[in-house]
C-alpha positions as CSV (number, residue, x, y, z in Angstrom):
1,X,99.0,130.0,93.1
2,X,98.7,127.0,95.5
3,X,95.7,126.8,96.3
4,X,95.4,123.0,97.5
5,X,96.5,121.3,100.2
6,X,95.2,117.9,102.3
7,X,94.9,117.5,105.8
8,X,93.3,114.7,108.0
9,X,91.9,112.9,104.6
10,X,90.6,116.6,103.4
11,X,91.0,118.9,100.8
12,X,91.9,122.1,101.2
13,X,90.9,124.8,99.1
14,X,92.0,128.5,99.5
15,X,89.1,130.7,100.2
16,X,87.0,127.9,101.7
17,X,86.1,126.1,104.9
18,X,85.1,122.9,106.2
19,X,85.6,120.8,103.5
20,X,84.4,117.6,103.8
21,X,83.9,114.6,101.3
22,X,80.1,114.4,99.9
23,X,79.8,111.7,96.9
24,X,82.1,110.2,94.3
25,X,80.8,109.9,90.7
26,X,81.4,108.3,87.6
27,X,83.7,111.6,86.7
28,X,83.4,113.9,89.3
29,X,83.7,114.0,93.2
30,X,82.0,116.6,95.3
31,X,82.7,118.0,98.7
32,X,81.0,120.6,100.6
33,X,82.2,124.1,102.2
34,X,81.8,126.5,103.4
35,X,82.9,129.9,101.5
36,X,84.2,133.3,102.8
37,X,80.7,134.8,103.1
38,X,79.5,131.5,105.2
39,X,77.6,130.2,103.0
40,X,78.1,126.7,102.1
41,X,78.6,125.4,98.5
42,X,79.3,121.9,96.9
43,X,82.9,121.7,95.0
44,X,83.0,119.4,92.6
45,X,86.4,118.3,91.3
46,X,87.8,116.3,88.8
47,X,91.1,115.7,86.4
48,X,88.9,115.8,83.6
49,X,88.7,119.8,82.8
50,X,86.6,118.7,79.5
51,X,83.6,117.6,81.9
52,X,83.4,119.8,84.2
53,X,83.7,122.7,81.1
54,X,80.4,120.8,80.0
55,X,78.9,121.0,83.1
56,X,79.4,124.7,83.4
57,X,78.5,125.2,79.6
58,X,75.1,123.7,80.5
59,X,74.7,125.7,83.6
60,X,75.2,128.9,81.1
61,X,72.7,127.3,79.0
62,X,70.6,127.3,82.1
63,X,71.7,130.7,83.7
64,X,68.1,132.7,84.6
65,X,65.9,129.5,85.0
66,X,64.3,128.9,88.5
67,X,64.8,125.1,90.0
68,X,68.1,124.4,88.0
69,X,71.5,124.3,89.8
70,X,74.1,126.9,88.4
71,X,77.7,126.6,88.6
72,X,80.4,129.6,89.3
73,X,83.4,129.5,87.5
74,X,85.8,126.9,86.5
75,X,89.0,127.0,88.4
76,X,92.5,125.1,88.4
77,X,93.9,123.8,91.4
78,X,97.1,123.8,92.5
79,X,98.7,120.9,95.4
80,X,101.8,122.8,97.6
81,X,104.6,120.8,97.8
82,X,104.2,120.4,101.3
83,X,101.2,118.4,101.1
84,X,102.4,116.8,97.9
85,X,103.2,113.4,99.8
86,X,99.8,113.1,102.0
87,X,97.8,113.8,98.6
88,X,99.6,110.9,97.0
89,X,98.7,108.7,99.3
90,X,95.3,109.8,100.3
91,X,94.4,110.5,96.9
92,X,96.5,109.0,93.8
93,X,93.9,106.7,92.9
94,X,91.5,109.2,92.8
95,X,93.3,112.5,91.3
96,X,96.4,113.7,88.9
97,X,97.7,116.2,91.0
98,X,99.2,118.1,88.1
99,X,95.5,118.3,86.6
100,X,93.2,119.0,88.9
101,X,90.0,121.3,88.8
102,X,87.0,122.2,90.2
103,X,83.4,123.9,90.1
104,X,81.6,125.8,92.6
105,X,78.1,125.6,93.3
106,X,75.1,125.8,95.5
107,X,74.8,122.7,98.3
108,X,71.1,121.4,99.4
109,X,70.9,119.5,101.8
110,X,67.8,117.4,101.4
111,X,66.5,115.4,98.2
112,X,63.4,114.8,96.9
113,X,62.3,111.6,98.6
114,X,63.7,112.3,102.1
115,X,61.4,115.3,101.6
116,X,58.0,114.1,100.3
117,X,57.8,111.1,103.2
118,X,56.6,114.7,105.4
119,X,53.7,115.4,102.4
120,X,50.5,114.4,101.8
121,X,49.6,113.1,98.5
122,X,47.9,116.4,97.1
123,X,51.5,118.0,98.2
124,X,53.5,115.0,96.3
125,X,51.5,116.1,93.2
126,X,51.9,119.9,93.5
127,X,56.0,119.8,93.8
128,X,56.0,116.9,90.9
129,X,53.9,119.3,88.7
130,X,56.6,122.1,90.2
131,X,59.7,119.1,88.4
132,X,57.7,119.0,85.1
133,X,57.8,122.6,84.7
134,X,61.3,123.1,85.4
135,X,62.3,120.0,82.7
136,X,59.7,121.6,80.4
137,X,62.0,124.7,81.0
138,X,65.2,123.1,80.3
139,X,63.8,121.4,76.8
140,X,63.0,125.0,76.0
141,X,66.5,126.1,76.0
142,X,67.0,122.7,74.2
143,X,68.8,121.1,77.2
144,X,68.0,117.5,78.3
145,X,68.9,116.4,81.4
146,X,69.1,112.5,80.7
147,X,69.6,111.2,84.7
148,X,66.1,112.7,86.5
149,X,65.9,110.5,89.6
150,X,65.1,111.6,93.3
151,X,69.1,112.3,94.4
152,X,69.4,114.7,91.4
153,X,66.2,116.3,92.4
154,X,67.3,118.4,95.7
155,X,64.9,120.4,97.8
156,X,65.6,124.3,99.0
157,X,63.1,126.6,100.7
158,X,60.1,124.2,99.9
159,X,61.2,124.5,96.2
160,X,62.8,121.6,93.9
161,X,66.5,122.0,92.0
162,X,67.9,120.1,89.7
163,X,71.3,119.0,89.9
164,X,73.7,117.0,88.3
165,X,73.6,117.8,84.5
166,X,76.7,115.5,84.0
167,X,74.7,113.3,81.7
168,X,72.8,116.0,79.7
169,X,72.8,116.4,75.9
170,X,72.0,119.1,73.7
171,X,70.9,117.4,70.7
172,X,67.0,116.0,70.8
173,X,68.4,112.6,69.6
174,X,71.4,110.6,70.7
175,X,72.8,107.2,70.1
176,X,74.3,106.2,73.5
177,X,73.3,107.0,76.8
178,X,75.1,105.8,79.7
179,X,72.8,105.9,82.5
180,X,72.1,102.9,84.3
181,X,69.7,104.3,86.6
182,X,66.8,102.1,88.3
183,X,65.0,105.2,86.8
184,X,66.2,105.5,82.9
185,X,64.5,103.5,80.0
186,X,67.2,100.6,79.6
187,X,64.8,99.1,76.7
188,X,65.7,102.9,74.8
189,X,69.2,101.8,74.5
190,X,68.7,99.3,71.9
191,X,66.7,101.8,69.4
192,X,68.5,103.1,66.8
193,X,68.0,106.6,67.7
194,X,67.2,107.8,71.2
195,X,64.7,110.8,72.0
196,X,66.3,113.0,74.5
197,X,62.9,114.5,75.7
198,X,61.1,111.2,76.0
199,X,64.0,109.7,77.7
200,X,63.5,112.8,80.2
201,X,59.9,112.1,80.4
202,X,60.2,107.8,81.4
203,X,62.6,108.9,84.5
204,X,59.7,111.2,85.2
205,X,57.2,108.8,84.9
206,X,59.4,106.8,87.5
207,X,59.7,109.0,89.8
208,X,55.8,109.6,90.0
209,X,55.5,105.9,90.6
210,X,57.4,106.1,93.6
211,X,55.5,108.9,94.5
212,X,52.3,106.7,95.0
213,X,53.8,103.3,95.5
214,X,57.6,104.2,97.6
215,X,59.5,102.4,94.4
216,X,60.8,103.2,90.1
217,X,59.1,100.5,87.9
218,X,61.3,97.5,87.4
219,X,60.0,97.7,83.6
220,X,57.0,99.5,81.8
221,X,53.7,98.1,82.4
222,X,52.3,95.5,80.5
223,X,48.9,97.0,81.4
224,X,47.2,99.9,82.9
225,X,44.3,97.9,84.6
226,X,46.3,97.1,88.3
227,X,47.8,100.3,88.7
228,X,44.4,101.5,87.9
229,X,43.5,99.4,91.0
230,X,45.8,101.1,93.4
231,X,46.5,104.5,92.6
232,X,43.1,105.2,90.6
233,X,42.7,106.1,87.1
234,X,43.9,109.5,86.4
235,X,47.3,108.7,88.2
236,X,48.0,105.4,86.4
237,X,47.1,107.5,82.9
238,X,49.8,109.6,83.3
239,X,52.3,107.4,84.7
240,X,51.5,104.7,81.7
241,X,51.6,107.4,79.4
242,X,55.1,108.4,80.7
243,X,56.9,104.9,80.7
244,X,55.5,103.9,77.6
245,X,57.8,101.2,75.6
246,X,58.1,102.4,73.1
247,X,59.7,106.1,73.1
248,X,57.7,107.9,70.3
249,X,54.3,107.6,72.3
250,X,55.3,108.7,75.2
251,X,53.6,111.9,76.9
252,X,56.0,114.9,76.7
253,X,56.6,117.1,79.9
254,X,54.8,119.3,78.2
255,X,51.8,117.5,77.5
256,X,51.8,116.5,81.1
257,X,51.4,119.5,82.6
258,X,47.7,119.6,80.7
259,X,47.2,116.5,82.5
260,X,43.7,115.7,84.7
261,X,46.1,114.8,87.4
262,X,47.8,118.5,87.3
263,X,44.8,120.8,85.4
264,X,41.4,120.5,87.3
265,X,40.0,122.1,84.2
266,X,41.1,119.1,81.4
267,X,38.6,115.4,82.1
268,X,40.7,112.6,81.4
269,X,38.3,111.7,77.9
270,X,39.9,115.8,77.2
271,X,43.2,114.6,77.5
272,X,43.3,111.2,75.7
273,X,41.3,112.8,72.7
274,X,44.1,115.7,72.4
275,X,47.0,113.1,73.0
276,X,45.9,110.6,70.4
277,X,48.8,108.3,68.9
278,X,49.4,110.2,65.8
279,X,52.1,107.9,64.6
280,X,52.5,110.7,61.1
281,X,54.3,113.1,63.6
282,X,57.0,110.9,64.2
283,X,60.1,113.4,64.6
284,X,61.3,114.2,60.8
285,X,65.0,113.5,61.2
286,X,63.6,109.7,62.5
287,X,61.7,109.0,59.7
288,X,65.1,110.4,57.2
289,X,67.1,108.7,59.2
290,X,66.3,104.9,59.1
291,X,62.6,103.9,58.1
292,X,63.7,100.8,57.4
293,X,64.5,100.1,61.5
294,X,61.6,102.2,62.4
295,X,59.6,100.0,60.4
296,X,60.6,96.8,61.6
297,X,61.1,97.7,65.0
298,X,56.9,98.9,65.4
299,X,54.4,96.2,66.5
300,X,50.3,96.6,66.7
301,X,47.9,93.9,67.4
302,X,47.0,91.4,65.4
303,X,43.3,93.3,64.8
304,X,45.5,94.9,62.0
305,X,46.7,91.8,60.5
306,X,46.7,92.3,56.9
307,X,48.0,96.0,57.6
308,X,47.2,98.7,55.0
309,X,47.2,102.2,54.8
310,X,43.6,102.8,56.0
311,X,44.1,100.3,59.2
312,X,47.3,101.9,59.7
313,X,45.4,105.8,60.0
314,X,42.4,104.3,61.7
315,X,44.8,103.0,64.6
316,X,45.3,106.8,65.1
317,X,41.2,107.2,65.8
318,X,41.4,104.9,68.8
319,X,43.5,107.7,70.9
320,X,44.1,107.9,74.7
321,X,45.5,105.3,76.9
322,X,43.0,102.3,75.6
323,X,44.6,102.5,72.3
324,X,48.0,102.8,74.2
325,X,47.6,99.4,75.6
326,X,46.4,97.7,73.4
327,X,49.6,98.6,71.3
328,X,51.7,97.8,74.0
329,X,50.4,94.2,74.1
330,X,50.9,93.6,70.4
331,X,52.9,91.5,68.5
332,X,52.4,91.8,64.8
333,X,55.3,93.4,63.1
334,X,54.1,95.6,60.8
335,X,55.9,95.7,57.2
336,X,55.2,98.2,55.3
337,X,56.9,101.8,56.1
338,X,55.7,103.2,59.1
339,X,56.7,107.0,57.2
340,X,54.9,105.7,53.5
341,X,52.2,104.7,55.8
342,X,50.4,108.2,56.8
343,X,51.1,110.2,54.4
Protein backbone atom coordinates (compact mmCIF):
# COMPACT_ATOMS: atom_id res chain seq x y z
CA UNK A 1 0.00 0.00 0.00
CA UNK A 2 1.43 3.54 -0.63
CA UNK A 3 1.26 4.99 2.18
CA UNK A 4 3.91 7.92 1.72
CA UNK A 5 4.12 10.74 -0.12
CA UNK A 6 5.99 14.39 0.33
CA UNK A 7 4.65 17.61 -0.10
CA UNK A 8 6.01 21.20 0.66
CA UNK A 9 9.27 19.53 2.48
CA UNK A 10 6.65 17.13 4.44
CA UNK A 11 5.93 13.71 4.81
CA UNK A 12 2.88 12.30 4.29
CA UNK A 13 1.58 9.45 6.00
CA UNK A 14 -1.82 7.76 5.30
CA UNK A 15 -4.10 7.98 8.20
CA UNK A 16 -2.39 11.13 9.57
CA UNK A 17 -2.32 14.90 9.61
CA UNK A 18 -0.21 17.75 9.95
CA UNK A 19 2.98 16.30 9.77
CA UNK A 20 5.56 18.42 10.52
CA UNK A 21 9.42 17.82 11.09
CA UNK A 22 10.33 17.68 15.01
CA UNK A 23 14.14 16.43 15.68
CA UNK A 24 16.72 14.38 13.79
CA UNK A 25 18.71 11.80 15.75
CA UNK A 26 21.65 9.76 15.60
CA UNK A 27 19.20 6.91 13.97
CA UNK A 28 15.89 8.12 13.99
CA UNK A 29 13.93 11.29 12.88
CA UNK A 30 10.65 12.28 14.43
CA UNK A 31 7.80 14.26 13.22
CA UNK A 32 4.56 15.04 14.83
CA UNK A 33 0.73 14.44 13.78
CA UNK A 34 -1.97 14.43 14.11
CA UNK A 35 -3.99 10.89 13.86
CA UNK A 36 -7.56 10.16 12.75
CA UNK A 37 -9.08 10.47 16.24
CA UNK A 38 -7.24 14.14 16.60
CA UNK A 39 -4.95 13.30 18.75
CA UNK A 40 -1.51 14.11 18.03
CA UNK A 41 1.38 11.54 18.12
CA UNK A 42 5.26 11.71 17.37
CA UNK A 43 6.35 9.39 14.24
CA UNK A 44 9.55 8.41 14.30
CA UNK A 45 11.14 7.00 11.20
CA UNK A 46 14.07 5.50 10.14
CA UNK A 47 15.70 2.99 7.30
CA UNK A 48 17.08 1.05 10.07
CA UNK A 49 14.01 -1.49 10.84
CA UNK A 50 16.48 -3.23 13.40
CA UNK A 51 16.35 0.01 15.74
CA UNK A 52 13.32 1.03 15.74
CA UNK A 53 12.30 -3.10 16.44
CA UNK A 54 14.45 -2.35 19.58
CA UNK A 55 12.82 0.61 20.49
CA UNK A 56 9.46 -1.10 20.38
CA UNK A 57 10.83 -4.33 22.05
CA UNK A 58 11.74 -2.02 24.96
CA UNK A 59 8.51 -0.26 25.05
CA UNK A 60 6.89 -4.05 25.41
CA UNK A 61 9.32 -4.51 28.08
CA UNK A 62 7.86 -1.34 29.52
CA UNK A 63 4.06 -1.88 28.55
CA UNK A 64 1.92 -1.12 32.07
CA UNK A 65 4.55 1.17 33.74
CA UNK A 66 3.35 4.82 34.44
CA UNK A 67 5.90 7.75 33.25
CA UNK A 68 7.47 5.61 30.36
CA UNK A 69 6.64 6.43 26.66
CA UNK A 70 5.11 3.36 24.76
CA UNK A 71 5.25 2.86 21.20
CA UNK A 72 2.25 1.31 18.78
CA UNK A 73 3.19 -0.81 16.15
CA UNK A 74 6.00 -1.05 13.76
CA UNK A 75 4.91 -0.25 10.31
CA UNK A 76 6.60 -0.14 6.64
CA UNK A 77 6.25 2.68 4.57
CA UNK A 78 5.69 2.87 1.18
CA UNK A 79 6.73 6.32 -1.29
CA UNK A 80 3.97 6.54 -4.55
CA UNK A 81 5.64 6.99 -7.50
CA UNK A 82 4.32 10.25 -7.91
CA UNK A 83 6.16 11.73 -5.16
CA UNK A 84 9.10 9.56 -5.88
CA UNK A 85 11.18 12.53 -7.46
CA UNK A 86 10.31 15.31 -4.65
CA UNK A 87 11.39 12.60 -1.96
CA UNK A 88 14.67 12.17 -3.74
CA UNK A 89 15.47 15.41 -3.61
CA UNK A 90 14.02 16.53 -0.35
CA UNK A 91 15.08 13.58 1.29
CA UNK A 92 17.95 11.14 -0.27
CA UNK A 93 20.36 12.08 2.18
CA UNK A 94 18.25 11.40 4.84
CA UNK A 95 16.13 8.12 3.74
CA UNK A 96 16.24 4.79 1.40
CA UNK A 97 13.06 5.07 0.00
CA UNK A 98 12.75 1.33 -0.63
CA UNK A 99 13.34 0.86 3.25
CA UNK A 100 11.68 3.04 5.15
CA UNK A 101 9.73 2.56 8.51
CA UNK A 102 8.21 4.02 11.25
CA UNK A 103 6.79 4.06 14.99
CA UNK A 104 3.93 5.66 16.50
CA UNK A 105 3.80 7.20 19.73
CA UNK A 106 2.55 9.68 22.20
CA UNK A 107 3.89 13.60 21.55
CA UNK A 108 4.49 15.95 24.75
CA UNK A 109 4.98 18.99 24.19
CA UNK A 110 7.03 20.37 27.06
CA UNK A 111 10.29 18.92 28.74
CA UNK A 112 11.48 18.82 31.96
CA UNK A 113 13.52 22.09 32.33
CA UNK A 114 11.10 24.41 30.34
CA UNK A 115 8.81 23.10 33.01
CA UNK A 116 10.51 23.36 36.38
CA UNK A 117 11.67 27.32 35.63
CA UNK A 118 7.48 27.71 36.82
CA UNK A 119 8.32 25.55 40.32
CA UNK A 120 9.52 26.24 43.44
CA UNK A 121 12.23 24.28 44.87
CA UNK A 122 10.07 21.96 47.19
CA UNK A 123 8.10 21.27 43.65
CA UNK A 124 11.69 20.63 41.76
CA UNK A 125 12.27 17.93 44.38
CA UNK A 126 8.79 16.32 44.41
CA UNK A 127 8.72 15.67 40.39
CA UNK A 128 12.64 14.58 40.64
CA UNK A 129 11.61 12.05 43.42
CA UNK A 130 8.48 11.29 40.82
CA UNK A 131 11.92 10.48 37.79
CA UNK A 132 13.67 8.22 40.39
CA UNK A 133 10.74 6.12 40.85
CA UNK A 134 9.91 5.69 37.38
CA UNK A 135 13.90 4.65 36.58
CA UNK A 136 13.66 2.53 39.71
CA UNK A 137 10.66 0.99 37.71
CA UNK A 138 12.41 0.45 34.61
CA UNK A 139 15.57 -1.38 36.51
CA UNK A 140 12.92 -3.60 37.88
CA UNK A 141 11.89 -4.98 34.62
CA UNK A 142 15.75 -5.03 34.05
CA UNK A 143 15.66 -2.10 31.44
CA UNK A 144 18.20 0.74 31.62
CA UNK A 145 17.63 3.65 29.94
CA UNK A 146 21.46 4.87 29.48
CA UNK A 147 20.56 8.79 27.98
CA UNK A 148 18.44 10.44 31.22
CA UNK A 149 18.78 14.16 30.51
CA UNK A 150 16.07 16.92 30.69
CA UNK A 151 14.91 16.55 26.69
CA UNK A 152 14.25 12.82 27.23
CA UNK A 153 12.40 13.67 30.36
CA UNK A 154 8.99 15.22 28.81
CA UNK A 155 6.15 16.58 31.00
CA UNK A 156 2.13 15.61 30.56
CA UNK A 157 -0.65 16.56 32.90
CA UNK A 158 1.87 17.67 35.68
CA UNK A 159 3.43 14.15 35.41
CA UNK A 160 7.09 13.18 33.94
CA UNK A 161 7.60 10.58 30.83
CA UNK A 162 10.42 9.23 29.67
CA UNK A 163 11.21 9.09 26.25
CA UNK A 164 13.81 8.08 24.01
CA UNK A 165 14.93 4.53 24.98
CA UNK A 166 17.18 4.47 21.71
CA UNK A 167 20.18 4.04 23.91
CA UNK A 168 18.89 1.48 26.53
CA UNK A 169 20.37 -1.89 27.28
CA UNK A 170 19.07 -4.86 28.87
CA UNK A 171 22.02 -6.31 30.36
CA UNK A 172 23.21 -4.68 33.94
CA UNK A 173 26.82 -4.36 32.45
CA UNK A 174 27.96 -3.27 29.03
CA UNK A 175 31.22 -2.51 27.40
CA UNK A 176 30.42 0.57 25.11
CA UNK A 177 28.09 3.15 25.57
CA UNK A 178 27.71 5.83 23.02
CA UNK A 179 26.35 8.64 24.69
CA UNK A 180 27.99 11.77 24.62
CA UNK A 181 25.69 13.68 26.70
CA UNK A 182 26.79 16.80 28.91
CA UNK A 183 24.79 14.45 31.31
CA UNK A 184 26.45 10.76 30.96
CA UNK A 185 29.60 9.62 33.00
CA UNK A 186 32.33 10.09 30.10
CA UNK A 187 35.10 8.88 32.89
CA UNK A 188 32.73 5.29 32.81
CA UNK A 189 33.79 4.64 29.39
CA UNK A 190 37.24 3.79 30.02
CA UNK A 191 36.35 0.93 32.79
CA UNK A 192 36.45 -2.26 31.72
CA UNK A 193 32.96 -3.06 32.45
CA UNK A 194 30.19 -0.50 32.70
CA UNK A 195 27.17 -0.66 35.28
CA UNK A 196 24.04 0.01 33.49
CA UNK A 197 22.13 1.11 36.72
CA UNK A 198 24.87 3.38 38.04
CA UNK A 199 25.35 4.83 34.69
CA UNK A 200 21.46 5.67 35.01
CA UNK A 201 21.96 7.00 38.45
CA UNK A 202 25.23 9.85 37.40
CA UNK A 203 22.75 11.32 34.58
CA UNK A 204 20.34 11.54 37.48
CA UNK A 205 22.67 13.01 39.74
CA UNK A 206 23.08 15.67 36.78
CA UNK A 207 20.06 16.45 36.30
CA UNK A 208 19.44 17.23 40.15
CA UNK A 209 22.35 19.62 39.91
CA UNK A 210 20.77 21.66 37.43
CA UNK A 211 17.89 21.53 39.38
CA UNK A 212 19.56 23.75 42.18
CA UNK A 213 22.25 25.38 40.21
CA UNK A 214 20.39 25.86 36.14
CA UNK A 215 23.56 23.53 34.80
CA UNK A 216 24.96 19.29 34.51
CA UNK A 217 28.37 19.07 36.24
CA UNK A 218 31.24 19.56 33.81
CA UNK A 219 32.91 16.56 35.93
CA UNK A 220 32.26 14.89 39.39
CA UNK A 221 33.19 16.76 42.39
CA UNK A 222 36.41 16.73 43.75
CA UNK A 223 34.70 17.61 47.13
CA UNK A 224 31.44 17.91 48.82
CA UNK A 225 32.35 21.01 51.00
CA UNK A 226 31.23 24.05 48.26
CA UNK A 227 28.22 22.46 47.04
CA UNK A 228 27.54 22.04 50.67
CA UNK A 229 27.88 25.87 50.62
CA UNK A 230 25.20 26.58 48.14
CA UNK A 231 22.63 24.15 48.05
CA UNK A 232 23.07 22.88 51.82
CA UNK A 233 24.02 19.61 53.00
CA UNK A 234 21.37 17.10 52.44
CA UNK A 235 21.13 18.22 48.61
CA UNK A 236 24.85 18.11 47.97
CA UNK A 237 24.80 14.36 49.72
CA UNK A 238 22.74 12.99 47.30
CA UNK A 239 24.01 14.68 44.34
CA UNK A 240 27.82 13.58 45.43
CA UNK A 241 26.60 10.39 46.12
CA UNK A 242 25.09 10.16 42.56
CA UNK A 243 28.06 11.41 40.41
CA UNK A 244 30.55 9.55 42.27
CA UNK A 245 33.78 8.61 40.15
CA UNK A 246 34.00 5.85 40.46
CA UNK A 247 30.79 3.72 39.37
CA UNK A 248 30.61 0.99 42.12
CA UNK A 249 29.92 3.58 44.93
CA UNK A 250 27.52 5.30 43.52
CA UNK A 251 23.89 5.65 45.26
CA UNK A 252 21.36 3.47 43.31
CA UNK A 253 17.86 4.91 42.30
CA UNK A 254 16.78 2.87 44.71
CA UNK A 255 18.72 3.92 47.55
CA UNK A 256 17.85 7.41 46.70
CA UNK A 257 14.48 7.34 47.05
CA UNK A 258 15.35 6.57 51.13
CA UNK A 259 17.17 9.67 50.89
CA UNK A 260 16.77 12.81 53.68
CA UNK A 261 16.22 14.95 50.71
CA UNK A 262 13.06 12.68 49.47
CA UNK A 263 11.98 10.64 53.14
CA UNK A 264 11.34 13.18 55.96
CA UNK A 265 11.48 10.17 58.18
CA UNK A 266 15.47 8.97 57.30
CA UNK A 267 18.32 11.85 59.12
CA UNK A 268 21.07 12.13 56.91
CA UNK A 269 23.60 10.17 59.86
CA UNK A 270 20.43 7.24 58.91
CA UNK A 271 21.30 7.29 55.51
CA UNK A 272 25.11 7.40 55.38
CA UNK A 273 25.23 4.58 58.17
CA UNK A 274 22.85 2.24 55.79
CA UNK A 275 24.74 3.26 52.57
CA UNK A 276 28.20 2.53 53.86
CA UNK A 277 30.94 1.67 51.07
CA UNK A 278 30.80 -2.00 51.41
CA UNK A 279 33.37 -2.52 48.73
CA UNK A 280 32.68 -6.94 49.35
CA UNK A 281 29.37 -6.37 47.45
CA UNK A 282 30.95 -5.45 44.35
CA UNK A 283 28.56 -7.03 41.61
CA UNK A 284 29.72 -10.91 41.28
CA UNK A 285 30.16 -11.13 37.55
CA UNK A 286 32.77 -7.90 38.14
CA UNK A 287 34.78 -9.48 40.49
CA UNK A 288 34.81 -13.09 37.94
CA UNK A 289 35.29 -11.05 35.38
CA UNK A 290 38.67 -9.09 35.71
CA UNK A 291 39.98 -8.67 39.33
CA UNK A 292 43.05 -8.03 38.07
CA UNK A 293 41.71 -4.42 36.37
CA UNK A 294 39.40 -4.01 39.29
CA UNK A 295 42.34 -4.15 41.30
CA UNK A 296 44.55 -1.84 39.70
CA UNK A 297 42.04 0.53 38.68
CA UNK A 298 40.79 1.26 42.84
CA UNK A 299 42.69 4.07 44.73
CA UNK A 300 42.23 4.98 48.72
CA UNK A 301 44.20 7.45 50.55
CA UNK A 302 47.42 7.13 51.56
CA UNK A 303 46.06 6.65 55.52
CA UNK A 304 46.00 2.97 54.10
CA UNK A 305 49.42 2.93 52.86
CA UNK A 306 50.83 -0.38 53.62
CA UNK A 307 47.18 -1.83 52.68
CA UNK A 308 46.12 -5.12 54.33
CA UNK A 309 43.18 -6.97 54.77
CA UNK A 310 42.07 -5.35 58.16
CA UNK A 311 42.69 -1.65 56.72
CA UNK A 312 40.99 -2.71 53.65
CA UNK A 313 37.51 -3.86 55.90
CA UNK A 314 38.00 -1.02 58.27
CA UNK A 315 37.72 1.52 55.18
CA UNK A 316 34.12 -0.04 55.12
CA UNK A 317 33.50 1.36 58.99
CA UNK A 318 34.03 4.99 57.88
CA UNK A 319 30.51 4.91 55.75
CA UNK A 320 28.49 7.92 54.43
CA UNK A 321 29.68 10.69 52.29
CA UNK A 322 32.94 11.55 54.65
CA UNK A 323 34.37 8.28 53.75
CA UNK A 324 33.13 8.93 50.11
CA UNK A 325 35.44 11.90 49.78
CA UNK A 326 37.99 11.09 51.24
CA UNK A 327 38.27 8.17 48.70
CA UNK A 328 37.57 10.26 45.96
CA UNK A 329 40.65 12.44 46.81
CA UNK A 330 43.03 9.46 46.98
CA UNK A 331 45.77 8.31 45.22
CA UNK A 332 47.37 5.24 46.45
CA UNK A 333 46.73 2.30 44.20
CA UNK A 334 45.96 -0.40 46.12
CA UNK A 335 47.64 -3.91 45.09
CA UNK A 336 46.43 -6.59 46.43
CA UNK A 337 42.82 -7.99 45.02
CA UNK A 338 40.15 -5.84 45.83
CA UNK A 339 37.77 -9.43 45.69
CA UNK A 340 40.73 -11.54 48.03
CA UNK A 341 40.52 -8.46 50.03
CA UNK A 342 37.00 -8.87 51.97
CA UNK A 343 36.43 -12.01 52.07
Amino acid sequence: MKNVSISNKKILVQGYTNINFLAQGSFVTCFTATNSENIQVVITVSNDVQELQTRLNISQKLAGLEGVQQFSHLRQLIVSDEDLEQFNKLYSQEFEKDNLFALVGPYYEQNLISYVKQLKMKQKLELFNKILKIVNSIHSRNVYHMDLKPSNIMIQNNQPVLIDFGQAVTDQDVQVVLNTSAYAPKHDVYSCMILSEKFDSYCLGNILHELYIGQPLSSPLANIDKLKQIIGEQAASCIFGLTFYQQEFRYSPTSCLNHPLFNENTSLEEFNNANRIIVSRFPSNLLSRNQSSISRNYSYTNVYQGVNKGKMKALCDLGGIEALSEIQSCTLSVETSVADAFI
